[in-house]
Backbone as CSV, one residue per row, in Angstrom:
resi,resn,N_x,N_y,N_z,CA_x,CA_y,CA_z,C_x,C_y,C_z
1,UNK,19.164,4.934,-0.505,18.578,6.078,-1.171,17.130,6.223,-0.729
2,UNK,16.495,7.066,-0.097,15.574,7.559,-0.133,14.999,8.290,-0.842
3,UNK,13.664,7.810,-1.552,12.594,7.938,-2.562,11.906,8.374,-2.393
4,UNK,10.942,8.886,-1.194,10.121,9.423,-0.786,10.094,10.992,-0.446
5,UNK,9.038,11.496,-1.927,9.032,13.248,-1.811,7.529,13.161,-1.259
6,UNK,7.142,12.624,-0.408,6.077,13.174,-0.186,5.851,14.053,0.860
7,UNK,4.594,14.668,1.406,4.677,15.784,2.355,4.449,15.144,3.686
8,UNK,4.466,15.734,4.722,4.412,15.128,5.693,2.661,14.676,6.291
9,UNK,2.050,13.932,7.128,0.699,14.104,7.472,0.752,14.229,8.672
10,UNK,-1.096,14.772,8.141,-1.122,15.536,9.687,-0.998,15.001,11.160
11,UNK,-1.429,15.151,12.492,-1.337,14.377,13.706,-2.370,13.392,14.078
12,UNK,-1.952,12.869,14.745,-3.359,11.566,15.041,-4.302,12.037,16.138
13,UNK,-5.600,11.478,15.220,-6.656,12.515,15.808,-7.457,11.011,16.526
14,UNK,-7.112,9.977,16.668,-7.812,8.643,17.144,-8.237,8.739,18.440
15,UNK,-7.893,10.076,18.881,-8.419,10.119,20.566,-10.471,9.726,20.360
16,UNK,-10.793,9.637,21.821,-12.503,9.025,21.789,-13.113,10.285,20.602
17,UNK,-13.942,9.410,20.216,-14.831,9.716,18.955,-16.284,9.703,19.530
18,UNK,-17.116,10.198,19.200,-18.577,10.366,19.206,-19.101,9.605,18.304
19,UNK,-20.262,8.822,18.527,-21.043,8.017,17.154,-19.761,7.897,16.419
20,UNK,-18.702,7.491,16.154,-17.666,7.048,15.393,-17.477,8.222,14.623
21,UNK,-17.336,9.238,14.966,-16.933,10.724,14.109,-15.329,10.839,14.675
22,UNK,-14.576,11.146,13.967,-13.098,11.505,14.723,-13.489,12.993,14.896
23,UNK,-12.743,13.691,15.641,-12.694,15.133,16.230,-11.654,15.635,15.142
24,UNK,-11.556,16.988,15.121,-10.702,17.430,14.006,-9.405,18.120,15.079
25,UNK,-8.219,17.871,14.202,-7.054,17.863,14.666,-6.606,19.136,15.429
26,UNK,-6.353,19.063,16.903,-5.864,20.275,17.086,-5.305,21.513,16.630
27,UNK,-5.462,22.713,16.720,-5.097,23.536,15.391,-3.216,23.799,15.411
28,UNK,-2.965,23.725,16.942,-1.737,23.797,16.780,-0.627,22.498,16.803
29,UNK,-1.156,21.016,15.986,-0.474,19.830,16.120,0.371,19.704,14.602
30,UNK,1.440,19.407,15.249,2.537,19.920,14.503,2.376,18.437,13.429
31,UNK,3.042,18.404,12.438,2.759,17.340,11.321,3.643,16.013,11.878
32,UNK,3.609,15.074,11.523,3.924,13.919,11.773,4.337,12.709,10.415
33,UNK,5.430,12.772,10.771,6.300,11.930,9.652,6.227,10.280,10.126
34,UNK,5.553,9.615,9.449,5.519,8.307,10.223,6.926,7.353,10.013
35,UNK,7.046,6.928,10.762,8.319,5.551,10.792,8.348,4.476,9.781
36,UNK,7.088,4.472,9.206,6.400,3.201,8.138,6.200,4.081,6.860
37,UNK,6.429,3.061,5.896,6.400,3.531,4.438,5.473,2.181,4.147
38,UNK,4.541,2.708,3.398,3.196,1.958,2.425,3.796,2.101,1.314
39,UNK,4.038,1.090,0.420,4.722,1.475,-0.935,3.915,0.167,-2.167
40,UNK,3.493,0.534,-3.004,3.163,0.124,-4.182,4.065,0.100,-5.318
41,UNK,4.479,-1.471,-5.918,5.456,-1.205,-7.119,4.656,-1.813,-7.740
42,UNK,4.662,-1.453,-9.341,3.799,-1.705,-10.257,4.731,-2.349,-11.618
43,UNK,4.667,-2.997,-12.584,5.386,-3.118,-13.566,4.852,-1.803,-14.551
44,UNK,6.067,-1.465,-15.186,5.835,-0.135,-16.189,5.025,-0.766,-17.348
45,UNK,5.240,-1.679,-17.853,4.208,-1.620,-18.948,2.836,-1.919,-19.229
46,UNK,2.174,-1.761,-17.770,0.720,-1.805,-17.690,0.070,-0.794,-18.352
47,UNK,-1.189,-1.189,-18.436,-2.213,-0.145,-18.776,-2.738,0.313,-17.783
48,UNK,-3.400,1.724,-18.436,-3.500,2.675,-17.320,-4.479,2.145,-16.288
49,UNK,-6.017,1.544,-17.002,-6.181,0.879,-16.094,-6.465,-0.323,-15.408
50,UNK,-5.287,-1.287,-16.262,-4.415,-2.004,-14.756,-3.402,-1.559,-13.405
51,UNK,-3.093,-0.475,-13.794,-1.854,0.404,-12.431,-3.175,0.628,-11.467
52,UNK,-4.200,1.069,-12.129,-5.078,1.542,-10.940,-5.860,0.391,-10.045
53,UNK,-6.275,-0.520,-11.020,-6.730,-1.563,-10.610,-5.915,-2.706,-9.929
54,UNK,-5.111,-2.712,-9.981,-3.715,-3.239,-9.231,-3.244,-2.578,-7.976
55,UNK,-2.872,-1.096,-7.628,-2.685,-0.528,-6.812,-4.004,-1.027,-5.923
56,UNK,-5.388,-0.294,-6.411,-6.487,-0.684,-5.450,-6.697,-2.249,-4.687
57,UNK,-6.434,-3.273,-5.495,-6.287,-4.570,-5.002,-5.099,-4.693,-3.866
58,UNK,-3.843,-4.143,-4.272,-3.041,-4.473,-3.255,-2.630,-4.093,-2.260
59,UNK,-3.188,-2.951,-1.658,-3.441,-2.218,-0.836,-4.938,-2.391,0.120
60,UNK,-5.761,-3.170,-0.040,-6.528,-3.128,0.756,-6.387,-4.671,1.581
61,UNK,-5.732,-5.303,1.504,-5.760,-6.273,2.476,-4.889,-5.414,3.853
62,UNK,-4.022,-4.477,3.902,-3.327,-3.805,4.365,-4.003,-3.503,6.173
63,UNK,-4.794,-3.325,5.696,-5.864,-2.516,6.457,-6.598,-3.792,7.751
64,UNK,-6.530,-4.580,7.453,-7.374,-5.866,7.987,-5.931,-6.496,8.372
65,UNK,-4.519,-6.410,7.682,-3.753,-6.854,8.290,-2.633,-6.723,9.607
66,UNK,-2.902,-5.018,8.949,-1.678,-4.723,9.907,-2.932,-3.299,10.319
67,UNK,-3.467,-3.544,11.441,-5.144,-1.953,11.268,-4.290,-0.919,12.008
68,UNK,-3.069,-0.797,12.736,-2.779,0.162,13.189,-2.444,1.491,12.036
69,UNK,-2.435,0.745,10.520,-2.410,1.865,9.696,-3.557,2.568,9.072
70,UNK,-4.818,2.226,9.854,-6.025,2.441,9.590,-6.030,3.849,10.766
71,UNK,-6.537,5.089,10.134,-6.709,6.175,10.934,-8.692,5.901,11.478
72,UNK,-8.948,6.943,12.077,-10.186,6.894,12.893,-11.407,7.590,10.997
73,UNK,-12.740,6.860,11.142,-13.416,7.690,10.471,-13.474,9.327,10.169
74,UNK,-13.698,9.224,9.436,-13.909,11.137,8.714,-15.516,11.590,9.300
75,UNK,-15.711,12.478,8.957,-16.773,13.374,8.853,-17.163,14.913,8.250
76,UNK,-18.089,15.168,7.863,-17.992,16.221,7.133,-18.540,17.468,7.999
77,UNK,-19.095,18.810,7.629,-18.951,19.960,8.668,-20.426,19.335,9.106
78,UNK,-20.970,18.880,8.033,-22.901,18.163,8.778,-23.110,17.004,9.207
79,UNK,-21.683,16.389,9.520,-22.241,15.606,10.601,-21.972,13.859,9.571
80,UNK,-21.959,14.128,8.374,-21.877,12.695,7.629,-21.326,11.937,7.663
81,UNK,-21.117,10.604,8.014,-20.017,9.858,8.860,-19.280,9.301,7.044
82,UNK,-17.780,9.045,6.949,-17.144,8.309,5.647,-16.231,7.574,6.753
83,UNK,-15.849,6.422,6.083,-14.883,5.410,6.125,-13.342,6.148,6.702
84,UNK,-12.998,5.182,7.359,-11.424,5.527,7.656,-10.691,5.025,6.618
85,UNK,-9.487,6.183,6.400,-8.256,5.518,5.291,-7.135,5.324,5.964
86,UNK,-6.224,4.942,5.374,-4.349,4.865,5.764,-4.143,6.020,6.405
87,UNK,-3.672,6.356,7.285,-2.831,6.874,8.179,-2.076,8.216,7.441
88,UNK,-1.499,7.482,6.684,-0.062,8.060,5.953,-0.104,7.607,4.113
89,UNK,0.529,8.081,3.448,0.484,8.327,2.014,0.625,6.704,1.453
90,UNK,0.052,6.247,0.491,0.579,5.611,-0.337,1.125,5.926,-1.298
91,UNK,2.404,5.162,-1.059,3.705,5.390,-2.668,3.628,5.058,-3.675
92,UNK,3.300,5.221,-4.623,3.595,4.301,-6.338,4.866,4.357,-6.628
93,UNK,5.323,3.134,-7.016,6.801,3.029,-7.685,6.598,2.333,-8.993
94,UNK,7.128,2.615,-10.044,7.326,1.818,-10.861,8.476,0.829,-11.216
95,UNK,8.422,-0.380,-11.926,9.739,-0.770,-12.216,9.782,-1.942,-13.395
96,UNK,10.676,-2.771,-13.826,10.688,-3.819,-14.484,10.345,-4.732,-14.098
97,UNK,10.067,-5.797,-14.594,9.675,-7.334,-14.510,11.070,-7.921,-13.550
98,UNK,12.184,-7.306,-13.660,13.226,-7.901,-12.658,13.368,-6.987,-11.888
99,UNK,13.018,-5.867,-11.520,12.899,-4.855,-10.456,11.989,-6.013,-9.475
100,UNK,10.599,-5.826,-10.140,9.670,-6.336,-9.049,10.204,-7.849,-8.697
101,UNK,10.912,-8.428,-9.330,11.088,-9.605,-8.793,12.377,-9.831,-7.986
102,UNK,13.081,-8.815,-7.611,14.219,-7.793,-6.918,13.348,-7.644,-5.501
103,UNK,12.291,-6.770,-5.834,11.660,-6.564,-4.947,11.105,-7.571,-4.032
104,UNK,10.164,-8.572,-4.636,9.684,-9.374,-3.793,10.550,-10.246,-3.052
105,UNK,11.709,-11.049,-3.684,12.972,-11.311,-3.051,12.780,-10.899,-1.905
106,UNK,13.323,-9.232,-1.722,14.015,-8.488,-0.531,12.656,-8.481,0.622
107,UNK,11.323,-8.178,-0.273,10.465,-8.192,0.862,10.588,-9.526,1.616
108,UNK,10.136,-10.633,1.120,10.257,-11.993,1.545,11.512,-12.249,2.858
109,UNK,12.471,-11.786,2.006,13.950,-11.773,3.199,13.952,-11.090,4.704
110,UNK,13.364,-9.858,4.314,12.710,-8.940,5.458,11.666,-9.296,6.196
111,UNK,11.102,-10.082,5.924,9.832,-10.572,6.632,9.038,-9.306,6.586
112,UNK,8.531,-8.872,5.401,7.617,-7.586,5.321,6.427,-7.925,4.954
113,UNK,5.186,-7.542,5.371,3.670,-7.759,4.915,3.788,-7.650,3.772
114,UNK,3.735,-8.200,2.568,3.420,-8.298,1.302,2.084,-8.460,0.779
115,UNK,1.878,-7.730,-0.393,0.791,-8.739,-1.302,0.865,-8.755,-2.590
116,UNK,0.616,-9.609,-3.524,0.895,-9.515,-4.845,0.074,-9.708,-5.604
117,UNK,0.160,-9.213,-7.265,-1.109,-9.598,-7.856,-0.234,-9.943,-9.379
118,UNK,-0.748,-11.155,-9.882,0.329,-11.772,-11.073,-0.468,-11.079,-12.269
119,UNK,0.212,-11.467,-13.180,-0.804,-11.630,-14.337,-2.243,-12.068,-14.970
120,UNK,-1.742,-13.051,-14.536,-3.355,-14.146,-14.445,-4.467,-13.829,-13.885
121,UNK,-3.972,-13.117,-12.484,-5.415,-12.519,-12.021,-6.036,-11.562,-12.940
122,UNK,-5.786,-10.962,-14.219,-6.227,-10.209,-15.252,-7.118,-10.915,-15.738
123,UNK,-7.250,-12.524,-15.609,-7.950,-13.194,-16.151,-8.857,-13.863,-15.354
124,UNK,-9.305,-13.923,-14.000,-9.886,-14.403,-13.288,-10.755,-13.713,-12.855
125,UNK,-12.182,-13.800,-12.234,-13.401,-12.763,-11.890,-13.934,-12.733,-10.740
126,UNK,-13.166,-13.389,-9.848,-13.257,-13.959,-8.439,-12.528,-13.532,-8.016
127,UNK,-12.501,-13.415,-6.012,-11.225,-13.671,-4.982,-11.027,-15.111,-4.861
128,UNK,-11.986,-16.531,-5.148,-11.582,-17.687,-4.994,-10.144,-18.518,-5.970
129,UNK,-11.098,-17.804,-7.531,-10.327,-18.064,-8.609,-8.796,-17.266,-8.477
130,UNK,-8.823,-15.769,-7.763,-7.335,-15.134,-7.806,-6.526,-16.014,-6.716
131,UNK,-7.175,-16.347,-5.250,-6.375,-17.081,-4.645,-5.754,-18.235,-5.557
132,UNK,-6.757,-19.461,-6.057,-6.101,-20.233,-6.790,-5.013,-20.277,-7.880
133,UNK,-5.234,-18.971,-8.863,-4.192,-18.576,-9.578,-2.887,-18.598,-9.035
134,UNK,-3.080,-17.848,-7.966,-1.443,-17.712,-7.185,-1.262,-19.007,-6.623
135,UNK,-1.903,-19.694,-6.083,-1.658,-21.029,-5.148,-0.858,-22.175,-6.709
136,UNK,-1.563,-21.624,-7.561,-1.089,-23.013,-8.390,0.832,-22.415,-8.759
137,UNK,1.506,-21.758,-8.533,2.540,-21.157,-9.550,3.883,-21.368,-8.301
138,UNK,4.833,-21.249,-8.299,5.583,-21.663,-7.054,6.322,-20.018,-7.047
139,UNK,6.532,-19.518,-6.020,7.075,-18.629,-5.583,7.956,-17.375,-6.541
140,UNK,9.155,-18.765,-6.801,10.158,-18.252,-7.723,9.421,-17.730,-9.153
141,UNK,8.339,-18.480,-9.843,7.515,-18.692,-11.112,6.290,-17.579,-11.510
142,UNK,5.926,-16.995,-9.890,5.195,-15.859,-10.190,5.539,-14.434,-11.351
143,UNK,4.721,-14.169,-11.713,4.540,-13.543,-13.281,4.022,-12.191,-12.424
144,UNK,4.902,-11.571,-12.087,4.357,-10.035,-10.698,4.023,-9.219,-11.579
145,UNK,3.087,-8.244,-11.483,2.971,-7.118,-12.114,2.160,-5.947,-11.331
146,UNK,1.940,-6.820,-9.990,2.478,-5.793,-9.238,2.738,-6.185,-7.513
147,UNK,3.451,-5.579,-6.844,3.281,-5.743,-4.820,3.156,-4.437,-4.134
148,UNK,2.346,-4.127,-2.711,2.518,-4.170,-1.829,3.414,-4.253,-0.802
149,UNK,3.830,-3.690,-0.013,4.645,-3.830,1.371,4.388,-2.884,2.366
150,UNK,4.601,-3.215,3.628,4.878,-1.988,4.364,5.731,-2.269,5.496
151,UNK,6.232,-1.398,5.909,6.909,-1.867,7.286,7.729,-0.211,7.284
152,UNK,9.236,-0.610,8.519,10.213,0.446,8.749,10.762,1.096,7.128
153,UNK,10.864,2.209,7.173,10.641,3.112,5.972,12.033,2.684,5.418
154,UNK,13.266,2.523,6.391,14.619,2.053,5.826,14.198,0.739,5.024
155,UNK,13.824,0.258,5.357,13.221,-1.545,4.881,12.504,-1.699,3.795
156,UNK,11.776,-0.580,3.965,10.752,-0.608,2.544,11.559,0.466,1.365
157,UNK,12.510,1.039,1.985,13.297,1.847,0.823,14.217,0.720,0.157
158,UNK,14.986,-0.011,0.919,16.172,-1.282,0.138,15.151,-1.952,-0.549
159,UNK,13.506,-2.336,-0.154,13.686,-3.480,-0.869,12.628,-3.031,-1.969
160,UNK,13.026,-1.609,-2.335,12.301,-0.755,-3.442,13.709,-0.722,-4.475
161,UNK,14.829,-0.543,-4.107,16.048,-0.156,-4.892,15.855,-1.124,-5.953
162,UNK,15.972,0.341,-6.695,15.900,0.058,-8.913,14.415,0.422,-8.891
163,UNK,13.668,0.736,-8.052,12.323,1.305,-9.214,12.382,2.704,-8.626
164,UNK,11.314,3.359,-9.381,11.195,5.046,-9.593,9.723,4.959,-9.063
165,UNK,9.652,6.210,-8.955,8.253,6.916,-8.498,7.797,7.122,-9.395
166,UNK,6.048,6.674,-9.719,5.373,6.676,-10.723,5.136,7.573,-11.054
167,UNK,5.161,7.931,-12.731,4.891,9.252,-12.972,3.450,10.130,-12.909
């Protein structure tokens, strides 16, 4: 089953850049559906903002891991240089406490870039202390509430099956 209503994005504009400005997209480049799905599953009974603060955490190692999903810097009509984002859309899914643990399963099996963020890190104020949180708990024992994945869009759709698109 395919889950994904999103729209398509635009073409890749990564050709040479000036002072790190990307050029703006040819006017007649037709849209581009990427092969890769970025997908975020969240547990439903978070607060609102833990979904946000969760999504933002697990999604940015993404970028440093796998950078081909990193597009070229922005710029504005005067010249202001901003940060490059993802390529292509990030998904929110929601699901249960055995959805996501459905999920991580299938990612794991797939050999898919993962990342996760438990419970506990709700309670920790560090990246040293969140690594340790997770390091102390064994695999099976993690308390998910939320992951990360990305890879081939078929791949990241199975190992989404049983959660929904966030509302």
């Amino acid at each position: 089953m395919n889950t994904d209503t999103t729209a398509d994005t635009t073409a890749d504009t990564t050709a040479d850049t000036t002072a790190g400005i990307a050029p703006h997209a040819p006017a007649d480049a037709a849209p581009v559906r990427p092969d890769t799905k970025i997908a975020v599953l969240l547990r439903a009974d978070l607060e609102t903002w833990q979904r946000l603060n969760v999504t933002a955490f697990l999604v940015s190692g993404l970028g440093t891991a796998q950078p081909g999903v990193i597009g070229a810097p922005y710029a504005d009509a005067d010249g202001t240089a901003y940060l490059p984002m993802f390529r292509q859309p990030v998904l929110v899914f929601e699901g249960t406490e055995e959805t996501l643990t459905a999920a991580h399963t299938r990612a794991l099996a797939r050999s898919l870039p993962l990342s996760v963020f438990t419970s506990e890190l709700f309670t920790t104020g560090n990246d040293r202390d969140n690594r340790a949180a997770v390091a102390a708990v064994g695999r099976d024992s993690l308390d998910l509430v939320g992951l990360a994945v990305y890879g081939p869009r078929n791949a990241v759709d199975k190992v989404l099956k049983g959660a929904r698109m966030h509302p």
